[in-house]
mmCIF entry with sequence, helices, sheets and N, C-alpha, C, O atoms, coordinates in Angstrom:
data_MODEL
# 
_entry.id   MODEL 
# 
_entity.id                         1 
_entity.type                       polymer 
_entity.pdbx_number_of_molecules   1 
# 
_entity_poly.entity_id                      1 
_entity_poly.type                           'polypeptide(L)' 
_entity_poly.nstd_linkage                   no 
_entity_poly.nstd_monomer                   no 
_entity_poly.pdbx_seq_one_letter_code       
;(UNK)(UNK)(UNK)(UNK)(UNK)(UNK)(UNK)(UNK)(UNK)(UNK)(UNK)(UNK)(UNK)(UNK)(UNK)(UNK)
(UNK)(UNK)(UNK)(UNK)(UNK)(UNK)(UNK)(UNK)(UNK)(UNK)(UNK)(UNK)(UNK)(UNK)(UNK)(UNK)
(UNK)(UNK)(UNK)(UNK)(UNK)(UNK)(UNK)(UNK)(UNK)(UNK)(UNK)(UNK)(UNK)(UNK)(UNK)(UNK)
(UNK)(UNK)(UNK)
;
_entity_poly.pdbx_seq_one_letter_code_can   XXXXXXXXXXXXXXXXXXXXXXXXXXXXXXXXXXXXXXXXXXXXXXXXXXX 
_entity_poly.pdbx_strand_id                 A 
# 
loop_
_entity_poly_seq.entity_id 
_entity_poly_seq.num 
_entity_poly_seq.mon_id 
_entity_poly_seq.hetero 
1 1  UNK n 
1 2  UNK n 
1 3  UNK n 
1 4  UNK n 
1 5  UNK n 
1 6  UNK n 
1 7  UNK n 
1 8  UNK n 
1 9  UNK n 
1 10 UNK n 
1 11 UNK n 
1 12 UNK n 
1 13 UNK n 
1 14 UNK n 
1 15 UNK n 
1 16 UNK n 
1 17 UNK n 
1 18 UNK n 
1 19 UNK n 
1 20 UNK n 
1 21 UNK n 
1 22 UNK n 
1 23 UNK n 
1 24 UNK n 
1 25 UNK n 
1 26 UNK n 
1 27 UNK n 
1 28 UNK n 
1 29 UNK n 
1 30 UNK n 
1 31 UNK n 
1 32 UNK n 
1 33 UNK n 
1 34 UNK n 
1 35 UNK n 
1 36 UNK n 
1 37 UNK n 
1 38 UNK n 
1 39 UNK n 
1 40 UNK n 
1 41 UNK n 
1 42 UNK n 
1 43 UNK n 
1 44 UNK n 
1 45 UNK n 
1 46 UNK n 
1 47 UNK n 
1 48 UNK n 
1 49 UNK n 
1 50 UNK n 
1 51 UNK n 
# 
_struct_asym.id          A 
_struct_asym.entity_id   1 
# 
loop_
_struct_conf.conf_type_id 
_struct_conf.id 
_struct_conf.pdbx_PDB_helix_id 
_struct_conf.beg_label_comp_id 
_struct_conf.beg_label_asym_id 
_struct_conf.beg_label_seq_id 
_struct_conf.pdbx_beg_PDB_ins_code 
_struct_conf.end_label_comp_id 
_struct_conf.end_label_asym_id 
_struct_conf.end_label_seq_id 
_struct_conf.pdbx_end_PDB_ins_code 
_struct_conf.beg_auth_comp_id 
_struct_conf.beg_auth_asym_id 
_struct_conf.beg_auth_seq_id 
_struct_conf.end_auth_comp_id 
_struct_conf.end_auth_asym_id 
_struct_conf.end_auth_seq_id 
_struct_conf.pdbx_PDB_helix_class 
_struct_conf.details 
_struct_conf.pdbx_PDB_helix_length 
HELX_P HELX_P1 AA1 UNK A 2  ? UNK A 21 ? UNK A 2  UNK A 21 1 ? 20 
HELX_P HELX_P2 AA2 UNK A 25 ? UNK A 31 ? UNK A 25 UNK A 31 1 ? 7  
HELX_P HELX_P3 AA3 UNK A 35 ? UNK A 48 ? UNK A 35 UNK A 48 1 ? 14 
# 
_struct_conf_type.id          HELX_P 
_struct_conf_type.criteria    ? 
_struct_conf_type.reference   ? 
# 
loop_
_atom_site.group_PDB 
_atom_site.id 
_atom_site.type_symbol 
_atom_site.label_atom_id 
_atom_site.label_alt_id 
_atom_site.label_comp_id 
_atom_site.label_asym_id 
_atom_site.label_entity_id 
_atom_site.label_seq_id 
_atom_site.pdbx_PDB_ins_code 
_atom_site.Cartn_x 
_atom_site.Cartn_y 
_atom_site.Cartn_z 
_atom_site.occupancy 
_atom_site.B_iso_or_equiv 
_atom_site.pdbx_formal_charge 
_atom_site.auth_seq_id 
_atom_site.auth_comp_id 
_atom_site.auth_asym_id 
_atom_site.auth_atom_id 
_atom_site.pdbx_PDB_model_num 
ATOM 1   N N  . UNK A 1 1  ? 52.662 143.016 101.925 1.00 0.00 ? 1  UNK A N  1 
ATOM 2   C CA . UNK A 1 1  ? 51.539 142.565 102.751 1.00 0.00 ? 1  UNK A CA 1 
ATOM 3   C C  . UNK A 1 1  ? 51.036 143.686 103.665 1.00 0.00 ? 1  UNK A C  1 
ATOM 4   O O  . UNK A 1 1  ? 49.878 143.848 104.049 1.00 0.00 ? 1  UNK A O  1 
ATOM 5   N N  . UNK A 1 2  ? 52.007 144.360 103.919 1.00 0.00 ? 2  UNK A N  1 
ATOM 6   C CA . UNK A 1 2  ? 51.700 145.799 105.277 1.00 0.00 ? 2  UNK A CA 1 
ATOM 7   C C  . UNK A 1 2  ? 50.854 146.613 104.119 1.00 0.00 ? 2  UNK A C  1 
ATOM 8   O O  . UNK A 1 2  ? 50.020 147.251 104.761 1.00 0.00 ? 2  UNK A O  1 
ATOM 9   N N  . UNK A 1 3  ? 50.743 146.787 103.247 1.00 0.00 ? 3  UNK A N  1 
ATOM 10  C CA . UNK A 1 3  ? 50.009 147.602 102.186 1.00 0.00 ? 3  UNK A CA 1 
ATOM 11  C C  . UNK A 1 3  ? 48.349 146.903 102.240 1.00 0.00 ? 3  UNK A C  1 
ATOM 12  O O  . UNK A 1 3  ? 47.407 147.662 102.466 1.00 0.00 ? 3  UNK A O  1 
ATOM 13  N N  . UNK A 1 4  ? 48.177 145.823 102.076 1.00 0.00 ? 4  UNK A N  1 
ATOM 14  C CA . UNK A 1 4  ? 47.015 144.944 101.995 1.00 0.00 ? 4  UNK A CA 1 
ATOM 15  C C  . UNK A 1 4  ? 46.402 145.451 103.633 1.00 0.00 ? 4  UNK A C  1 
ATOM 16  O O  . UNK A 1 4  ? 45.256 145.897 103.585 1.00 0.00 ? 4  UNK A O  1 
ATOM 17  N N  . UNK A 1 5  ? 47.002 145.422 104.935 1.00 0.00 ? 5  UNK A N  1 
ATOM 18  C CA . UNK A 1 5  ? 46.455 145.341 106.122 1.00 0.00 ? 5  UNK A CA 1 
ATOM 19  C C  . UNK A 1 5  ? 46.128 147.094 106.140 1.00 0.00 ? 5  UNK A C  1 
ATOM 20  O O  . UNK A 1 5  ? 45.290 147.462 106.964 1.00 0.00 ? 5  UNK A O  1 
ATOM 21  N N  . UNK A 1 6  ? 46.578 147.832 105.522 1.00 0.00 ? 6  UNK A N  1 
ATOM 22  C CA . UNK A 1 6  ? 46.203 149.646 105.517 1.00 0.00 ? 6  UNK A CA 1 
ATOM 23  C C  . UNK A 1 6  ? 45.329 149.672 105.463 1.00 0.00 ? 6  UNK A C  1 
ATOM 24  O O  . UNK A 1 6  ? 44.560 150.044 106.350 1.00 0.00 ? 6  UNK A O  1 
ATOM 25  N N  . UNK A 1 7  ? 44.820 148.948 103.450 1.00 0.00 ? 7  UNK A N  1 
ATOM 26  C CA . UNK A 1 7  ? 43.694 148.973 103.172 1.00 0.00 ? 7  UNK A CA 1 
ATOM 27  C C  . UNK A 1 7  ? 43.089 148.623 103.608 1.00 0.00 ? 7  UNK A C  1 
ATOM 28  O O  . UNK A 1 7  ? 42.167 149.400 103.857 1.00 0.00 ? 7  UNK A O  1 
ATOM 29  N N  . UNK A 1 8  ? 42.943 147.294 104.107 1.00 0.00 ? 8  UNK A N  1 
ATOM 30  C CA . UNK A 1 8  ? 41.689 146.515 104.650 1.00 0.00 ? 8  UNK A CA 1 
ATOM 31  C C  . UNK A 1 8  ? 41.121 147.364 106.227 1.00 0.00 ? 8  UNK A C  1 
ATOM 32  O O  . UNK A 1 8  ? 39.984 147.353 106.700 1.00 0.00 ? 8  UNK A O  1 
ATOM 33  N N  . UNK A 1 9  ? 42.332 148.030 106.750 1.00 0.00 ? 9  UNK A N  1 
ATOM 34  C CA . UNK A 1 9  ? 41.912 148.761 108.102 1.00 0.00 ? 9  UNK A CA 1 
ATOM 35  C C  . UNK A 1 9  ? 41.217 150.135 107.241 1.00 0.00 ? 9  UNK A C  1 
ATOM 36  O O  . UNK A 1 9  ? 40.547 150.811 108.021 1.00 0.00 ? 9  UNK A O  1 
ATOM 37  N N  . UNK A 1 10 ? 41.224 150.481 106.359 1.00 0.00 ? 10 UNK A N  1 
ATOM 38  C CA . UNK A 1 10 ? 41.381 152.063 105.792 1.00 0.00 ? 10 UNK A CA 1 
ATOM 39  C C  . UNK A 1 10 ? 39.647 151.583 105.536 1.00 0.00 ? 10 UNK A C  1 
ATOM 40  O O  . UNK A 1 10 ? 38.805 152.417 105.869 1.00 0.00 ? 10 UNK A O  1 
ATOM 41  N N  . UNK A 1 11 ? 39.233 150.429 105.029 1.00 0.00 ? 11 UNK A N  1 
ATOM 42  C CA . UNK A 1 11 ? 38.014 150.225 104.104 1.00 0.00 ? 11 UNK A CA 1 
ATOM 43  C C  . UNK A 1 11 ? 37.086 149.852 105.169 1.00 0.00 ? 11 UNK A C  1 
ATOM 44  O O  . UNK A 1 11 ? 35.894 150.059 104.942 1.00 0.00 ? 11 UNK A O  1 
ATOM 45  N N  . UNK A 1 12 ? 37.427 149.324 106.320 1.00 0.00 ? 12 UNK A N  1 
ATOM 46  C CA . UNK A 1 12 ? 36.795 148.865 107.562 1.00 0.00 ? 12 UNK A CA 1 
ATOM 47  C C  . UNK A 1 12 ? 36.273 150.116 108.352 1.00 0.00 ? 12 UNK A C  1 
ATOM 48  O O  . UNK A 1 12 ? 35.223 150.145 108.993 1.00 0.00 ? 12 UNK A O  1 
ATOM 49  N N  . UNK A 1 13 ? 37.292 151.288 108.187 1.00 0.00 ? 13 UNK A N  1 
ATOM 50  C CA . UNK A 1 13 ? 37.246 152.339 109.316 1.00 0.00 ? 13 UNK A CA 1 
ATOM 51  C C  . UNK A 1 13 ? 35.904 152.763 108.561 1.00 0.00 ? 13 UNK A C  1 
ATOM 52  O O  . UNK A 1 13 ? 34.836 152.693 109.169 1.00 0.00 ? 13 UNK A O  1 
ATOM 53  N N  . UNK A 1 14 ? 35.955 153.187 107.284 1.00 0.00 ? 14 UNK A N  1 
ATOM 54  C CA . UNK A 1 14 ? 35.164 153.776 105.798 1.00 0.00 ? 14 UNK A CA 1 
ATOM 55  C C  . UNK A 1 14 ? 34.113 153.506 105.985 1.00 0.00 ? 14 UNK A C  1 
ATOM 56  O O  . UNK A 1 14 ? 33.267 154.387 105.836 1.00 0.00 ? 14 UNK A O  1 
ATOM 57  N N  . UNK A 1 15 ? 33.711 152.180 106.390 1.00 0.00 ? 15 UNK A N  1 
ATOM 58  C CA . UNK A 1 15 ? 32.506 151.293 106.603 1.00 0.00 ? 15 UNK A CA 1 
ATOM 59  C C  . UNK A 1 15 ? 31.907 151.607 107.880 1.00 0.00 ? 15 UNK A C  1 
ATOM 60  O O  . UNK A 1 15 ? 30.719 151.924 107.824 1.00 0.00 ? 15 UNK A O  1 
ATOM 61  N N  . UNK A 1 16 ? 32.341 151.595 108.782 1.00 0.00 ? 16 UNK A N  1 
ATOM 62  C CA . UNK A 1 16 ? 32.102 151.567 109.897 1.00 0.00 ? 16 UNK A CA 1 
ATOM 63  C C  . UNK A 1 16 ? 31.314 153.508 110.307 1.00 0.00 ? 16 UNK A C  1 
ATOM 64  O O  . UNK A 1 16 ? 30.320 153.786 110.977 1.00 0.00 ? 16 UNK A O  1 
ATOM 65  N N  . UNK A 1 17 ? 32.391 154.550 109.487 1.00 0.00 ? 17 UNK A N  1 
ATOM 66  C CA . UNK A 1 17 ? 31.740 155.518 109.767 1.00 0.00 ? 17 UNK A CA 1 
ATOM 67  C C  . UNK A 1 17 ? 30.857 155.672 109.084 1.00 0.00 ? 17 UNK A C  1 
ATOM 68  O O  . UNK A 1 17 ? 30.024 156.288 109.749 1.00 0.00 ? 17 UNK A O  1 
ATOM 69  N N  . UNK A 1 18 ? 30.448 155.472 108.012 1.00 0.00 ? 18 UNK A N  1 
ATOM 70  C CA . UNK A 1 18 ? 29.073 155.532 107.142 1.00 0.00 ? 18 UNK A CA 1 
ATOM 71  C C  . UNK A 1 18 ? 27.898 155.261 107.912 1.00 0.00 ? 18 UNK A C  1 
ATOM 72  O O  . UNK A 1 18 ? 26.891 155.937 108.118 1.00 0.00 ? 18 UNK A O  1 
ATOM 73  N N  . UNK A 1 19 ? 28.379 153.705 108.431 1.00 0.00 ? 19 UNK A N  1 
ATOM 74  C CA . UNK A 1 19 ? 27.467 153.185 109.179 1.00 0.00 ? 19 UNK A CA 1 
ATOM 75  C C  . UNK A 1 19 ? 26.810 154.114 110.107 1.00 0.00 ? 19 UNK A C  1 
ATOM 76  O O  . UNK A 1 19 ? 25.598 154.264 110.262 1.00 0.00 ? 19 UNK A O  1 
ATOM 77  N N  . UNK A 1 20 ? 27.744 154.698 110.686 1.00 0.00 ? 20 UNK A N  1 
ATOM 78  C CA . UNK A 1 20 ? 27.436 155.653 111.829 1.00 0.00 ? 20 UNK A CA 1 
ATOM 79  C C  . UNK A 1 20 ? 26.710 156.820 111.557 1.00 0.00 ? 20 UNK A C  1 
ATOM 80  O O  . UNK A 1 20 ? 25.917 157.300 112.367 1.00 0.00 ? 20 UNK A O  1 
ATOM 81  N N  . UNK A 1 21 ? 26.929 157.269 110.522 1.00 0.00 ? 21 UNK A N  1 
ATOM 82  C CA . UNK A 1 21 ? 26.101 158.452 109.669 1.00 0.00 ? 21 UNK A CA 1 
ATOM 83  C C  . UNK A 1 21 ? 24.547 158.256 109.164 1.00 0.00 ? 21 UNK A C  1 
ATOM 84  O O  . UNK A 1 21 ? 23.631 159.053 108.963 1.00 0.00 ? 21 UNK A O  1 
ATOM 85  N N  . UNK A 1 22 ? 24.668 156.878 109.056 1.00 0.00 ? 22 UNK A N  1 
ATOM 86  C CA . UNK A 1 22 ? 23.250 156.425 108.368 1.00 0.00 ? 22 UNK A CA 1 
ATOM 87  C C  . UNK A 1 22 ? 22.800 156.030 109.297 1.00 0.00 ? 22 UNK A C  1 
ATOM 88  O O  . UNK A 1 22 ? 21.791 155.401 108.981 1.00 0.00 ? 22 UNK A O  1 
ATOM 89  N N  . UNK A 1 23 ? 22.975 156.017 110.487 1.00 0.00 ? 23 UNK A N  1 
ATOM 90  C CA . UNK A 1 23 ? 22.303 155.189 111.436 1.00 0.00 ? 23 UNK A CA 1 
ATOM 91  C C  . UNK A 1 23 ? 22.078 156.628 112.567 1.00 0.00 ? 23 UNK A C  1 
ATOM 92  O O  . UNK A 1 23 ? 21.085 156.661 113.295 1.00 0.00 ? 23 UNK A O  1 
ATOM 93  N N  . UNK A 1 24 ? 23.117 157.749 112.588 1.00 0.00 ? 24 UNK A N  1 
ATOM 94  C CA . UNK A 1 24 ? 22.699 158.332 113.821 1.00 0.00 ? 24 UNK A CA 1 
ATOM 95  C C  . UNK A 1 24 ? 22.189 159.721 113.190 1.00 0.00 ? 24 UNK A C  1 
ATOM 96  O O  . UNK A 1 24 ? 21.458 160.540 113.747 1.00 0.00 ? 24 UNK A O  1 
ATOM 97  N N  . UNK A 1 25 ? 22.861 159.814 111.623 1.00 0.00 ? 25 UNK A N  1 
ATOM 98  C CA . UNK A 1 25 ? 22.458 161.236 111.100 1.00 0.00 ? 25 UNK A CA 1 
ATOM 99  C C  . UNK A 1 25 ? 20.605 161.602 110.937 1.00 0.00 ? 25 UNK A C  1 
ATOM 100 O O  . UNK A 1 25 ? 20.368 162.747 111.322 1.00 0.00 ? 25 UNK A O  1 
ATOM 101 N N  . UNK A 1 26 ? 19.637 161.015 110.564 1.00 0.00 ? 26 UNK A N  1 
ATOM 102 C CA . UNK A 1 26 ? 18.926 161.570 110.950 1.00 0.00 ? 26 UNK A CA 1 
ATOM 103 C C  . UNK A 1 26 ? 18.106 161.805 112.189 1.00 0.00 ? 26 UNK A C  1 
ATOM 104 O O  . UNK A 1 26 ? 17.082 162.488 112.177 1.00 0.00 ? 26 UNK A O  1 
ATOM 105 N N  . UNK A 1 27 ? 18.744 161.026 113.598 1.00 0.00 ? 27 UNK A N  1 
ATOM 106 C CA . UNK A 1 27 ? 18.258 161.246 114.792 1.00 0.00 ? 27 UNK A CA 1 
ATOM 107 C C  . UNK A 1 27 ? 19.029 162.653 115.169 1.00 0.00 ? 27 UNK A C  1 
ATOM 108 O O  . UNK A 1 27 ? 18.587 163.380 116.058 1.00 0.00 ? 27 UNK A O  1 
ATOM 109 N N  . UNK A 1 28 ? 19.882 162.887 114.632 1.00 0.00 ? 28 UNK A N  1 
ATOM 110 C CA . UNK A 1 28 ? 20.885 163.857 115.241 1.00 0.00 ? 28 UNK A CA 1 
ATOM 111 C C  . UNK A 1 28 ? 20.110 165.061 114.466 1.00 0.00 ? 28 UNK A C  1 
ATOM 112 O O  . UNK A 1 28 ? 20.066 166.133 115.069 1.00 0.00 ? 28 UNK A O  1 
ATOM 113 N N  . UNK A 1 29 ? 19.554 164.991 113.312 1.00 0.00 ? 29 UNK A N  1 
ATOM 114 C CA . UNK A 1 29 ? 19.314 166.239 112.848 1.00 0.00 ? 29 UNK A CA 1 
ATOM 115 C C  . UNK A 1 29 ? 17.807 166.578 112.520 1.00 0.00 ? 29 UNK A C  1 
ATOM 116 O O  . UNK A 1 29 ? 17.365 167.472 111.798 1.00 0.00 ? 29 UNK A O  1 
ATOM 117 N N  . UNK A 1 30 ? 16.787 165.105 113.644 1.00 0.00 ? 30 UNK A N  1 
ATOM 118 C CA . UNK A 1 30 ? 15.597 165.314 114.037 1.00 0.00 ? 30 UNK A CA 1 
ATOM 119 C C  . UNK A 1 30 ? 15.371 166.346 115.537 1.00 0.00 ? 30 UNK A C  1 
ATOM 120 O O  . UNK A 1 30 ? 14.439 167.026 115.967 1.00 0.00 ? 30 UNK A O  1 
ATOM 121 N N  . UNK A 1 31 ? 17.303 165.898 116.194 1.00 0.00 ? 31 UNK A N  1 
ATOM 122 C CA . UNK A 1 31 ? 17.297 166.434 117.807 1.00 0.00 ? 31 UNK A CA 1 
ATOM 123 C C  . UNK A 1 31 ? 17.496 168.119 117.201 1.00 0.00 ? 31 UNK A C  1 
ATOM 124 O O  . UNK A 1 31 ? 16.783 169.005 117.672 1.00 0.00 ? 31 UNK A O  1 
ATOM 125 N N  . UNK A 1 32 ? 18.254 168.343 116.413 1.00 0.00 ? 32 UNK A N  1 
ATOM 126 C CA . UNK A 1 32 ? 18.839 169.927 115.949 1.00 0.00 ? 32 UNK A CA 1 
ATOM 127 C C  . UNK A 1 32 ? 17.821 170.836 115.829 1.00 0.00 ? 32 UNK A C  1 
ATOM 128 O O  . UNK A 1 32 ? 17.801 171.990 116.258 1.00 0.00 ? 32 UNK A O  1 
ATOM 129 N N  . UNK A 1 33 ? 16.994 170.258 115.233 1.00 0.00 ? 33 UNK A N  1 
ATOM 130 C CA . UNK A 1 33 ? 15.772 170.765 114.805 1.00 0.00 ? 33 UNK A CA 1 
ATOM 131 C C  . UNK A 1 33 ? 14.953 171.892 115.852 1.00 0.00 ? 33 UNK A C  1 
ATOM 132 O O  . UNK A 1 33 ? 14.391 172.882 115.385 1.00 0.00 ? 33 UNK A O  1 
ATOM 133 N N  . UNK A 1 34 ? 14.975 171.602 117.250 1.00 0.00 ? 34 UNK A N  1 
ATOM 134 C CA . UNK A 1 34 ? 14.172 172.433 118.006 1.00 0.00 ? 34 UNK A CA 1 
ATOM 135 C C  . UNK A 1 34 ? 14.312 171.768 119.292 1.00 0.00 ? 34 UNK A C  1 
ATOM 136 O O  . UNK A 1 34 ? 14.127 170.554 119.383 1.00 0.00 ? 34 UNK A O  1 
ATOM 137 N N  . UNK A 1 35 ? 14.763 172.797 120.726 1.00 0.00 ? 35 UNK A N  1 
ATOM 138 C CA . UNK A 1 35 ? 14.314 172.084 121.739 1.00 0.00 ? 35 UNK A CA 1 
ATOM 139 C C  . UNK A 1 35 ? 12.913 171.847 122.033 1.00 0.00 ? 35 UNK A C  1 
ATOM 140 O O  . UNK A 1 35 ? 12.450 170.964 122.755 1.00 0.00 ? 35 UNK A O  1 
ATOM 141 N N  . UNK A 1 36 ? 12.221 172.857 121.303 1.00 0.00 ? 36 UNK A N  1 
ATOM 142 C CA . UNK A 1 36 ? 10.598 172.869 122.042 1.00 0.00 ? 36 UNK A CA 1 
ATOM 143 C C  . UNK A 1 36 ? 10.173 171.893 121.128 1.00 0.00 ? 36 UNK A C  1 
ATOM 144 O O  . UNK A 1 36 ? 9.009  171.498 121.186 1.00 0.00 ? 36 UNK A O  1 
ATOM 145 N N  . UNK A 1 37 ? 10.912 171.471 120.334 1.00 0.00 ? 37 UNK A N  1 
ATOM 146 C CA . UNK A 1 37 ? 9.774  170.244 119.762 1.00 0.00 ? 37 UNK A CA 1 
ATOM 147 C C  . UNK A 1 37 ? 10.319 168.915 120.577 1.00 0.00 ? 37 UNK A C  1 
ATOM 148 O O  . UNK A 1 37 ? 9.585  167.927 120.601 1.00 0.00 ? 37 UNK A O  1 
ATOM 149 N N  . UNK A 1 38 ? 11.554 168.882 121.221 1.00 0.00 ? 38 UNK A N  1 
ATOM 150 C CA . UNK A 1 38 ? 11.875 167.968 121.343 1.00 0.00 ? 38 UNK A CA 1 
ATOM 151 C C  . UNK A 1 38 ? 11.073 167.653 123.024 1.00 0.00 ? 38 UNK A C  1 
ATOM 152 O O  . UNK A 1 38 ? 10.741 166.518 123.366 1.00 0.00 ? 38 UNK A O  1 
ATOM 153 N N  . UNK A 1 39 ? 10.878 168.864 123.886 1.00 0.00 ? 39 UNK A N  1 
ATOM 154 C CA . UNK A 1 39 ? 10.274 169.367 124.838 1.00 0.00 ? 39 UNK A CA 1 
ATOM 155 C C  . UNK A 1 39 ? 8.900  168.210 124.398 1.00 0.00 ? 39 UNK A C  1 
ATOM 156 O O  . UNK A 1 39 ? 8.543  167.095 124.778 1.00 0.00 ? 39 UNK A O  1 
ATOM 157 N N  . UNK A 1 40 ? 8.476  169.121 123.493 1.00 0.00 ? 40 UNK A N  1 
ATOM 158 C CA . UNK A 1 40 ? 6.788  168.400 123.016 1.00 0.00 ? 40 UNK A CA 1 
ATOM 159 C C  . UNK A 1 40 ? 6.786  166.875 122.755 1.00 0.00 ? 40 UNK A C  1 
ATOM 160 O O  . UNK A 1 40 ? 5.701  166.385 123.070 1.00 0.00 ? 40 UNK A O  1 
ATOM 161 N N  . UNK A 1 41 ? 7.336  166.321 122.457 1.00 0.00 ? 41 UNK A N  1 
ATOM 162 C CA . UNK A 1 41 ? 7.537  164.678 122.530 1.00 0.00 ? 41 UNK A CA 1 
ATOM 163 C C  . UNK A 1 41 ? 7.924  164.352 123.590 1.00 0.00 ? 41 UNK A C  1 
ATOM 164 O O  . UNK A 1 41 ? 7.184  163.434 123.942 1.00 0.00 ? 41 UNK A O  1 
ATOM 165 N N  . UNK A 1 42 ? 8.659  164.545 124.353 1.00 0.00 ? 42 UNK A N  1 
ATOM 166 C CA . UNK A 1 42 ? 8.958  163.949 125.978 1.00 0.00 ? 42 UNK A CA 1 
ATOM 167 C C  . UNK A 1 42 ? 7.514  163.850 126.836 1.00 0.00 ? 42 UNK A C  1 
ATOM 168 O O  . UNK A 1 42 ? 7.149  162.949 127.591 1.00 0.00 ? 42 UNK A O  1 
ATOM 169 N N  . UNK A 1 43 ? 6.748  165.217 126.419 1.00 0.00 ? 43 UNK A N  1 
ATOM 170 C CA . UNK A 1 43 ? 5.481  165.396 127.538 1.00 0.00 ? 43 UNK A CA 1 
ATOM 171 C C  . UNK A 1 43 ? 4.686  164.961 126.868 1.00 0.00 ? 43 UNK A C  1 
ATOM 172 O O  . UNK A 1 43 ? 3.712  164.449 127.420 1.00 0.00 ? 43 UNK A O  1 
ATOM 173 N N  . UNK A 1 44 ? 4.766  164.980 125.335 1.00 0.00 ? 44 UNK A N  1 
ATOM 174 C CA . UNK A 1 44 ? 3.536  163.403 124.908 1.00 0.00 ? 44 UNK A CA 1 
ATOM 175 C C  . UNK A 1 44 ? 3.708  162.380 125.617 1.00 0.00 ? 44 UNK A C  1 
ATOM 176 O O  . UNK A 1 44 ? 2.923  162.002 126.487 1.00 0.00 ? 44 UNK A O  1 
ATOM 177 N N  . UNK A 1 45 ? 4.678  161.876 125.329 1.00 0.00 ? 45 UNK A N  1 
ATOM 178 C CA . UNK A 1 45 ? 5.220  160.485 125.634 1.00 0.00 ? 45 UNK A CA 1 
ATOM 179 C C  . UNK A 1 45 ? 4.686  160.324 127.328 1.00 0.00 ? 45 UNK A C  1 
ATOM 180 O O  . UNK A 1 45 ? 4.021  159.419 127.831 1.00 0.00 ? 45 UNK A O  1 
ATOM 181 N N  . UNK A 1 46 ? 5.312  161.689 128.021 1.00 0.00 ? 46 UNK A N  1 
ATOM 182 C CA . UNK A 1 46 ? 4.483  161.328 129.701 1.00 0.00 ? 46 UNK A CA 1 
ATOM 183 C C  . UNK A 1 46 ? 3.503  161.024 129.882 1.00 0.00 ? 46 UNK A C  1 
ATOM 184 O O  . UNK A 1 46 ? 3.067  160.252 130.736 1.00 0.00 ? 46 UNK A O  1 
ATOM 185 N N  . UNK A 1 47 ? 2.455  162.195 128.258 1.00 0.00 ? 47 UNK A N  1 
ATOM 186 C CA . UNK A 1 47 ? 1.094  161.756 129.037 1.00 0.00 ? 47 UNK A CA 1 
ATOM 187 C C  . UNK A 1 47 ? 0.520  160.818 128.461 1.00 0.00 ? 47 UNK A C  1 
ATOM 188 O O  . UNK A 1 47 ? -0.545 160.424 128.935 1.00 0.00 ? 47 UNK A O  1 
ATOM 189 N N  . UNK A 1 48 ? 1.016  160.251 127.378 1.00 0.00 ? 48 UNK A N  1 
ATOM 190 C CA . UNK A 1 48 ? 0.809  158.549 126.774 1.00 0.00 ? 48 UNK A CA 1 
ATOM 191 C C  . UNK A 1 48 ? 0.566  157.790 127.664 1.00 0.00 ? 48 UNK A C  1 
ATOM 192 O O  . UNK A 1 48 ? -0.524 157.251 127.854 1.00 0.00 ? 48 UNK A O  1 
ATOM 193 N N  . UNK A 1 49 ? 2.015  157.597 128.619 1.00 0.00 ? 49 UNK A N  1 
ATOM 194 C CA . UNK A 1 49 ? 1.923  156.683 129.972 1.00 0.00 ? 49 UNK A CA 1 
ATOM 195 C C  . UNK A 1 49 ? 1.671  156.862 130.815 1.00 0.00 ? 49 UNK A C  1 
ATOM 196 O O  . UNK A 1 49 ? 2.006  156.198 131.796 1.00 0.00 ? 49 UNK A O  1 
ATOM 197 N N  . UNK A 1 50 ? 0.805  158.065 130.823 1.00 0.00 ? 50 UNK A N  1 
ATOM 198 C CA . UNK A 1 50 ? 0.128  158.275 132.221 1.00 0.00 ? 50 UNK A CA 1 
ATOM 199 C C  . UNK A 1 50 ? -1.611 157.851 132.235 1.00 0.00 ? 50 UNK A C  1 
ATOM 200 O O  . UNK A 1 50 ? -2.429 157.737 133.149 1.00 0.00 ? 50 UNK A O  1 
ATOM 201 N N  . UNK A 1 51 ? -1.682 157.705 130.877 1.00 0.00 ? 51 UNK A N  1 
ATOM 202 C CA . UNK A 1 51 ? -3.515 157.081 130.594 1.00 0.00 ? 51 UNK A CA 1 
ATOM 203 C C  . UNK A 1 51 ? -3.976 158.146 130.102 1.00 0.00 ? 51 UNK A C  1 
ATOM 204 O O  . UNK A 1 51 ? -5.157 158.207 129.760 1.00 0.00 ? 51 UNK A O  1 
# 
């Protein structure tokens, strides 16, 4: 039975980091990309909400 609870923790962990990859990998490697671009979207975004 201790063999069954490995896997099921081993296939959960598996899952869980994928998840994390597909969900944060292309924000992470939109941020890598450039500070000055990332610069350039912050001060859009200011002057969006500024009118």
């Amino acid at each position: 039975m201790r063999l069954a609870w490995e896997r099921l923790a081993a296939v959960l962990f598996s899952g869980a980091a994928w998840l994390l990859v597909l969900l944060v990998g292309p924000h992470l490697a939109h941020a890598l990309r450039g500070p000055p671009r990332l610069v350039a979207h912050a001060g859009f975004s200011r002057r969006r909400d500024q009118g």
